[in-house]
N, C-alpha and C positions, 0 to 999 in steps of 0.2 A: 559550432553547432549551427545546423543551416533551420530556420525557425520554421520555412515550409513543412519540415517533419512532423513537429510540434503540433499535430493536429485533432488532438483528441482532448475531451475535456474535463477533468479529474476534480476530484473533492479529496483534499488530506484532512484527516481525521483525527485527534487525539482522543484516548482513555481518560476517563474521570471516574470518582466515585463519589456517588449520593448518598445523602439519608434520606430515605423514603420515611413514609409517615407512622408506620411501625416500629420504626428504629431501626430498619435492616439495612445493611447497607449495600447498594449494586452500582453495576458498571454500565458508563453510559459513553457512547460516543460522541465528542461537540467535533461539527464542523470550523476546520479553523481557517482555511482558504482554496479556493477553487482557481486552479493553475491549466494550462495548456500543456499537453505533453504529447510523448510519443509511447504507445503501450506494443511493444511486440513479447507473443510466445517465444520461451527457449527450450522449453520441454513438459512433457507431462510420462505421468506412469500411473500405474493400479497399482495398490496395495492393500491386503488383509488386515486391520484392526478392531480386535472385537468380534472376531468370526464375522466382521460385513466387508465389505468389497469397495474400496474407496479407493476416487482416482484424485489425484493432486497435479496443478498446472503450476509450474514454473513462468514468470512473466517480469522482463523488463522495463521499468517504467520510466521514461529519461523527463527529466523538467528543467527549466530555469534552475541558478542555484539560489536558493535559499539557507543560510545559516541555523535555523533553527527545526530542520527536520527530522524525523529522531526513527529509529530502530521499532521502536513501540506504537508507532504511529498506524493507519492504516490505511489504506485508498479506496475508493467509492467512484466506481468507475461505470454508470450507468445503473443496472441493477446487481450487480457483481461488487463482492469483495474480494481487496486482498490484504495481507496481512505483509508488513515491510520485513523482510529478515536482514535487511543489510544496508547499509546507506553510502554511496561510491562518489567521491569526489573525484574524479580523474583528474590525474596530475598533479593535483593538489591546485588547478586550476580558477576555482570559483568561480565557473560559467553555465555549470551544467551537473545535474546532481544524477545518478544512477540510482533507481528502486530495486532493489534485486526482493519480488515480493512471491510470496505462494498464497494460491487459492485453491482453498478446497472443493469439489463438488461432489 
């Protein structure tokens, strides 16, 4: 991994749930670390759900590796999210982790 790449600045996110003061309970996102990475597109499309018109972006996230970054997780990449679908250790390596995440817009 040449670190020159790595030039974008990322916030990983985990899911939690609260009790709010009602007793209800909701989902919040805590900041868990803010890494250096490489964000490139691999694809986007349009698609109909709900009778509206919604296009989704496919995006590679490459980081440092870290052992503890999970599927459920999510990225905060400026004012954009994306949601992780897949977590890629190459080679079984432990140098460099692959995001394979989609965002909605």
């Amino acid at each position: 991994m040449l670190a020159g790449q790595l030039n974008k600045r990322i916030t990983l996110q985990q899911q939690s749930s609260v009790v709010d003061t009602t007793g209800q309970s909701k989902i919040v996102w805590t900041d868990i670390c803010t890494v250096w990475a490489s964000v490139r597109p691999l694809r986007g499309r349009e698609f109909f759900e709900a009778e509206r018109l919604n296009s989704e972006i496919s995006i590679r996230i490459v980081i440092r590796y870290r052992p503890d970054v999970s599927a459920t997780w999510r990225v905060k990449y400026g004012n954009r999210l994306f949601d992780v679908q897949e977590v890629i250790n190459p080679f079984e390596g432990r140098v460099e982790l692959q995001l394979m995440c989609r965002e909605l817009v």
